[in-house]
N, CA, C and O atoms as a DFTB+ gen file, in Angstrom:
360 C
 N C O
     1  1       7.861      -0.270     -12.555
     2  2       8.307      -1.602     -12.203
     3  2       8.921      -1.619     -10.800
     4  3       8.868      -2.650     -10.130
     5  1       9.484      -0.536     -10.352
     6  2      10.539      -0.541      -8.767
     7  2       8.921      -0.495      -8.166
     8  3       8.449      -1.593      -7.870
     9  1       8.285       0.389      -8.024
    10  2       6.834       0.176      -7.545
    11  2       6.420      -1.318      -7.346
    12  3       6.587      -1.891      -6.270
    13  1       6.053      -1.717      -8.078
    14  2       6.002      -2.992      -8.137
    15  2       6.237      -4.037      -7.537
    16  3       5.511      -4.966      -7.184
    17  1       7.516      -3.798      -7.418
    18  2       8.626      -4.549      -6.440
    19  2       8.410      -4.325      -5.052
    20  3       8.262      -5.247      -4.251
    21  1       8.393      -3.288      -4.793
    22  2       8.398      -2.520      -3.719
    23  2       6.726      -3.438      -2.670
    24  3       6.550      -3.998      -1.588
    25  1       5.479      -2.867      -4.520
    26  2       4.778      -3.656      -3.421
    27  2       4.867      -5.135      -3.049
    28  3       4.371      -5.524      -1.992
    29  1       5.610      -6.134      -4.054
    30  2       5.417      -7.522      -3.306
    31  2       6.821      -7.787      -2.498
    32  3       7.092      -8.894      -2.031
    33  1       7.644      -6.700      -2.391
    34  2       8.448      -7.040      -0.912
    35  2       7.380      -6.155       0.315
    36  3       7.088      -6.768       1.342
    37  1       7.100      -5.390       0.206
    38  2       6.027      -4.878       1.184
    39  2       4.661      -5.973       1.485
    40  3       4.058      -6.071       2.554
    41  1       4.480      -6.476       0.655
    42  2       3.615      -7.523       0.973
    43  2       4.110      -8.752       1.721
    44  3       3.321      -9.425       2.384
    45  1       5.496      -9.082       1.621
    46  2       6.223      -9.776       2.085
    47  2       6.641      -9.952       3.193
    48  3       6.598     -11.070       3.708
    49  1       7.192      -8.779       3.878
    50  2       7.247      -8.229       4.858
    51  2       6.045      -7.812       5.610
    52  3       6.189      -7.870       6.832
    53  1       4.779      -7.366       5.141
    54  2       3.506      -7.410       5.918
    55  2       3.263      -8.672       6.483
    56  3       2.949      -8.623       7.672
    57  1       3.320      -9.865       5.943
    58  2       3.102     -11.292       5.741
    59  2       3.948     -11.707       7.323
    60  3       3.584     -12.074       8.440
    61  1       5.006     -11.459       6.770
    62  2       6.575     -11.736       8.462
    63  2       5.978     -10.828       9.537
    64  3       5.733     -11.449      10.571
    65  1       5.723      -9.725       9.569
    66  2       5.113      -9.006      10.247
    67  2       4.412      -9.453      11.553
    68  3       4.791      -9.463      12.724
    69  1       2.951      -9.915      10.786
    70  2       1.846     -10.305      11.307
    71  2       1.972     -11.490      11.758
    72  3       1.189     -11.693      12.685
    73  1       2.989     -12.857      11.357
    74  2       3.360     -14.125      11.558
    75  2       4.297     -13.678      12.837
    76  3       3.811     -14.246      13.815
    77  1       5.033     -13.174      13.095
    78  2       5.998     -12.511      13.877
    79  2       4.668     -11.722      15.232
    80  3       4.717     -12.411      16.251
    81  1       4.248     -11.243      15.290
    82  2       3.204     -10.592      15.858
    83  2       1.905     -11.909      16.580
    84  3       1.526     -11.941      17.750
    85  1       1.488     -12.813      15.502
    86  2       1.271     -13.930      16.122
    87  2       1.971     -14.464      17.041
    88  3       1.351     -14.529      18.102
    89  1       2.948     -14.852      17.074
    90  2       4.058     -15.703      17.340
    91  2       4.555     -15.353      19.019
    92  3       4.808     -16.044      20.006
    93  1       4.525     -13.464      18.621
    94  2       4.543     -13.345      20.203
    95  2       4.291     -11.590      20.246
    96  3       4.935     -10.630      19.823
    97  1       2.991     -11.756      20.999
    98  2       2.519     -10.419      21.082
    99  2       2.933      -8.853      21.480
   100  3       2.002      -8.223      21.980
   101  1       4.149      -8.155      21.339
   102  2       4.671      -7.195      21.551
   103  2       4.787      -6.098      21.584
   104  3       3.697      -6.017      21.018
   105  1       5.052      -5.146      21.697
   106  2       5.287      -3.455      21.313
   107  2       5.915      -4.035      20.200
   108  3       5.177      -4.113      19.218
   109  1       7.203      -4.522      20.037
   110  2       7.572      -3.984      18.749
   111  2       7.078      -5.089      17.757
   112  3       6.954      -4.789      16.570
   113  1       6.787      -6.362      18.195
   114  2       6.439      -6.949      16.997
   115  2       4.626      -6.412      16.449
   116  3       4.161      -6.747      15.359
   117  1       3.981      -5.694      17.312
   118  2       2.846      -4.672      16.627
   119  2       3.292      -3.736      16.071
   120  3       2.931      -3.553      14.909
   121  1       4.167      -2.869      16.648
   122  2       5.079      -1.748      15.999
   123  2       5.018      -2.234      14.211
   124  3       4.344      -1.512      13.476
   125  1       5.550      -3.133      13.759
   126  2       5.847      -3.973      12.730
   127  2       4.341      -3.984      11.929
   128  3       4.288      -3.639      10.748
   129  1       3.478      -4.285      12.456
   130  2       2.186      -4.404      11.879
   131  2       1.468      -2.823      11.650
   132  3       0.705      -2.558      10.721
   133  1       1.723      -2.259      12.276
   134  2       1.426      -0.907      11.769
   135  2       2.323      -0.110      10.831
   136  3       1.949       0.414       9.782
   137  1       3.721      -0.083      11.408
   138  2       4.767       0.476       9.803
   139  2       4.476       0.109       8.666
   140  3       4.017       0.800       7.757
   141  1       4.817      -1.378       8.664
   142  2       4.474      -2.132       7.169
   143  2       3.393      -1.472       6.243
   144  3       3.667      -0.998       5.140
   145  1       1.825      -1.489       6.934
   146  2       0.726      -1.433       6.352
   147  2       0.814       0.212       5.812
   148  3       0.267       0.689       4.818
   149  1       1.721       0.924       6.850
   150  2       1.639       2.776       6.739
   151  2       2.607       2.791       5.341
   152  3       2.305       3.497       4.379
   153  1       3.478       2.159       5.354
   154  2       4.310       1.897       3.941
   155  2       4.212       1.853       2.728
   156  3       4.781       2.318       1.740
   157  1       2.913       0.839       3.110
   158  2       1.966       0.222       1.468
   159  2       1.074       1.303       0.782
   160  3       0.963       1.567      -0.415
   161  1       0.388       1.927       2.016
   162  2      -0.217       3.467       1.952
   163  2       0.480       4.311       1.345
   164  3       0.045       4.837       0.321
   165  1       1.688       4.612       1.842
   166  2       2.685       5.947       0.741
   167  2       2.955       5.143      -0.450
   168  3       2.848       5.820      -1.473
   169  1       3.339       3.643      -0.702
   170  2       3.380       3.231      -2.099
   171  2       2.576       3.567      -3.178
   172  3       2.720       3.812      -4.375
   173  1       1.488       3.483      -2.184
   174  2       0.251       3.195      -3.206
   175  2      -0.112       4.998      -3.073
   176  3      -0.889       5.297      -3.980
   177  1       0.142       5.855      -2.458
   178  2      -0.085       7.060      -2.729
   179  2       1.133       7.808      -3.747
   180  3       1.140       8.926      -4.264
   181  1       1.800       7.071      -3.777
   182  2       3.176       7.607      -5.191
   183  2       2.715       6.802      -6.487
   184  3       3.276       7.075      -7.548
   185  1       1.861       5.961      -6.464
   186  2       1.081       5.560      -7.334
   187  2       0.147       6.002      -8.271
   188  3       0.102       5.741      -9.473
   189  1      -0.886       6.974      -7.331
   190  2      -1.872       7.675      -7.422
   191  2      -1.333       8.729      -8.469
   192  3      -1.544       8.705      -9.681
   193  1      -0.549       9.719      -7.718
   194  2       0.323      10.648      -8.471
   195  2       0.642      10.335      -9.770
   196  3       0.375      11.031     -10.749
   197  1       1.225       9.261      -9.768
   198  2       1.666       8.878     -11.292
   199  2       0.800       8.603     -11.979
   200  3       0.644       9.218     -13.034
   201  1      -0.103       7.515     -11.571
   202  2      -1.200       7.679     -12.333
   203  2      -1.836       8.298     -12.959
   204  3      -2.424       8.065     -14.015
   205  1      -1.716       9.712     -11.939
   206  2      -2.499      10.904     -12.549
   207  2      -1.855      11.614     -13.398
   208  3      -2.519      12.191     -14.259
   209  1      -0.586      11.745     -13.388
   210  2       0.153      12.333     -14.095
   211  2       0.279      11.735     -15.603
   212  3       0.694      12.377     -16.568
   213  1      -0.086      10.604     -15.617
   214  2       0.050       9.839     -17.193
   215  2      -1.450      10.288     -17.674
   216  3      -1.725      10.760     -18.777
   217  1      -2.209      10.075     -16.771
   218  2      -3.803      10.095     -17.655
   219  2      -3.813      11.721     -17.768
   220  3      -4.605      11.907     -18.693
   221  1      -3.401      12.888     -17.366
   222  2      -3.153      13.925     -18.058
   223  2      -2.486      13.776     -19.635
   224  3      -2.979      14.361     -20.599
   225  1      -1.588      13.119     -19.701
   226  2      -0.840      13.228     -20.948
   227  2      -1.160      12.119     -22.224
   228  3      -0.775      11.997     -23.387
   229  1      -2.025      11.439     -21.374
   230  2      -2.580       9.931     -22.285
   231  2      -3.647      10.646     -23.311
   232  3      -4.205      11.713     -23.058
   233  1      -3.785      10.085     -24.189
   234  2      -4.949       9.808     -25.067
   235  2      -6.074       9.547     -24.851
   236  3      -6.073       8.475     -24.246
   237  1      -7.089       9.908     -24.992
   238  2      -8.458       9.561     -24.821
   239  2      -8.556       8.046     -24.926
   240  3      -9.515       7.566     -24.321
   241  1      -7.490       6.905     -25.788
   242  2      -8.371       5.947     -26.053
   243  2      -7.424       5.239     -24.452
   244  3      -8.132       4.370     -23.943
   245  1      -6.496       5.382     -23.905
   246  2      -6.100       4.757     -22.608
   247  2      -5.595       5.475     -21.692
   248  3      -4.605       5.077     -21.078
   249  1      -6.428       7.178     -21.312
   250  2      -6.776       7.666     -20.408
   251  2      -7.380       6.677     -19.421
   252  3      -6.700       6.242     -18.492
   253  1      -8.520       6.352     -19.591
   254  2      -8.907       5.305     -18.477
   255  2      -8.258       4.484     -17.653
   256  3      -8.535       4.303     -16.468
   257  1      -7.263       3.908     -18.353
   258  2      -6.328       2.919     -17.800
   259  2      -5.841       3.264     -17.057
   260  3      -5.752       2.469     -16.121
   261  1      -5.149       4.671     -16.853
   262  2      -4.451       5.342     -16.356
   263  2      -5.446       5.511     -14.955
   264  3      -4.852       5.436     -13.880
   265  1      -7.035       5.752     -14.925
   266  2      -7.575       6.396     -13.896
   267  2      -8.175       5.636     -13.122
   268  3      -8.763       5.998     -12.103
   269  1      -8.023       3.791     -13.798
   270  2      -8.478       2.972     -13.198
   271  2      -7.293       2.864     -12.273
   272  3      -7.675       2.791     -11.105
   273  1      -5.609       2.819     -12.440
   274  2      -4.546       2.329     -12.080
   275  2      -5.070       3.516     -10.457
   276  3      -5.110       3.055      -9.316
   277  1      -5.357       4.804     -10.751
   278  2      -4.830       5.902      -9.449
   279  2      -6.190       5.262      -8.692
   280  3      -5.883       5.361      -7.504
   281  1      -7.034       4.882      -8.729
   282  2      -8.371       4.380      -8.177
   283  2      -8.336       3.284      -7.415
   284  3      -8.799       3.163      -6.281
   285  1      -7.423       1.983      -8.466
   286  2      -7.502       0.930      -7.707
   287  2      -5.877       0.910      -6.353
   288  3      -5.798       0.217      -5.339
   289  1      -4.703       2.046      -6.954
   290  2      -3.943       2.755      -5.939
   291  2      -4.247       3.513      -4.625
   292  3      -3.528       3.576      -3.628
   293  1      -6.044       4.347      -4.924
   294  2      -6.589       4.851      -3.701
   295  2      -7.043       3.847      -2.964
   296  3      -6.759       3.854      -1.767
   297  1      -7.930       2.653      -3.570
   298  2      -7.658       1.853      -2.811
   299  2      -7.337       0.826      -1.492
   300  3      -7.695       0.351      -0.414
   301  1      -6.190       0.938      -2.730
   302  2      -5.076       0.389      -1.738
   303  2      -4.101       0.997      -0.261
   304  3      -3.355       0.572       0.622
   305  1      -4.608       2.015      -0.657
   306  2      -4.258       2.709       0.426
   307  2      -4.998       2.914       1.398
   308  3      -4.551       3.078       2.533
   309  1      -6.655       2.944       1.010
   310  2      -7.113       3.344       2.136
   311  2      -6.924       1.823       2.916
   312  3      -6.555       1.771       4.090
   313  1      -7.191       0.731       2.198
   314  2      -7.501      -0.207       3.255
   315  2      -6.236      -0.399       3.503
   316  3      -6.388      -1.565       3.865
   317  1      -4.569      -0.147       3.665
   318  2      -3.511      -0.109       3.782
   319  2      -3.936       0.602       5.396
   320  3      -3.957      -0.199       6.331
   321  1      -4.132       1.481       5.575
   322  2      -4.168       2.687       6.320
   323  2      -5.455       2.073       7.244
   324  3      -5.063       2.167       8.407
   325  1      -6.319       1.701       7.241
   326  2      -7.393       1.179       7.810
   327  2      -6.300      -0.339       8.513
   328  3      -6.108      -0.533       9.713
   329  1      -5.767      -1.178       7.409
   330  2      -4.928      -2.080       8.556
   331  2      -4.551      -1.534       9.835
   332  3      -4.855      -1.961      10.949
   333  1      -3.697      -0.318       9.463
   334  2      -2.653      -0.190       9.829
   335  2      -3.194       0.671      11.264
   336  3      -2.358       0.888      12.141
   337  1      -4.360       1.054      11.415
   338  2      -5.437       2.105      12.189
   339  2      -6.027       0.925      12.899
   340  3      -6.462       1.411      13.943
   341  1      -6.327      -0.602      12.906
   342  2      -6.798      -1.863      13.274
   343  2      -6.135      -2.245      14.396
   344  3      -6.525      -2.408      15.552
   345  1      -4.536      -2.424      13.620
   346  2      -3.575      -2.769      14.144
   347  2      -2.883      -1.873      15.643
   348  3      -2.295      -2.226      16.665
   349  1      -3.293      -0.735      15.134
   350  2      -2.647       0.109      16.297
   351  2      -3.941      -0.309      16.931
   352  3      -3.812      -1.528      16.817
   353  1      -5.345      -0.100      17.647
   354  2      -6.397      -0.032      18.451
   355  2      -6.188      -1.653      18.695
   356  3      -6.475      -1.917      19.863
   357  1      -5.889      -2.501      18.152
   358  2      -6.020      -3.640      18.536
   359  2      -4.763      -4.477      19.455
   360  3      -4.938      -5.637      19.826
C-alpha cells in the first residue's frame, strides 16, 4: 500500500514537473523531469522484487498474479526510464 502511494504522489509530482518545465524551460525545471521519471523506475523496480518474492511463496492457483504484478512493474519502469532518457536528450 506505501508503494502505492508513493506511485500516485510520484505521478503527481511527474504531472508539476512537466507543467513547471512547460511553463519555463530550464536546467532545473528539466532537472525535475528527469528525477521524477528515474524515481518511478526504482518504485517500480522495488516492486518487481516483491513481486517476485511472493510468487516464490504463492500457490500455484495465484502464482500468476504475483508474475503478472513484477511484469506489469518491469514495465513500468522501463518506460519510466525511457521518459526519463527523452527528457534528458530533449
Amino acid at each position: 500500500h506505501e508503494l502505492a502511494r508513493e506511485f500516485v504522489r510520484l505521478g503527481e509530482e511527474d504531472a508539476a514537473a512537466y507543467a513547471a518545465f512547460m511553463e519555463d524551460k530550464n536546467e532545473v525545471t528539466r532537472a525535475r523531469t528527469i528525477e521524477v521519471p528515474e524515481r518511478i523506475a526504482e518504485v517500480a523496480d522495488e516492486v518487481v522484487a516483491i513481486a517476485l518474492r511472493a510468487a516464490d511463496r504463492l500457490s500455484t492457483s495465484v502464482v500468476g498474479d504475483a508474475e503478472a504484478a513484477a511484469e506489469l512493474a518491469r514495465a513500468c519502469a522501463r518506460v519510466a526510464r525511457g521518459l526519463a532518457e527523452l527528457n534528458r536528450s530533449g
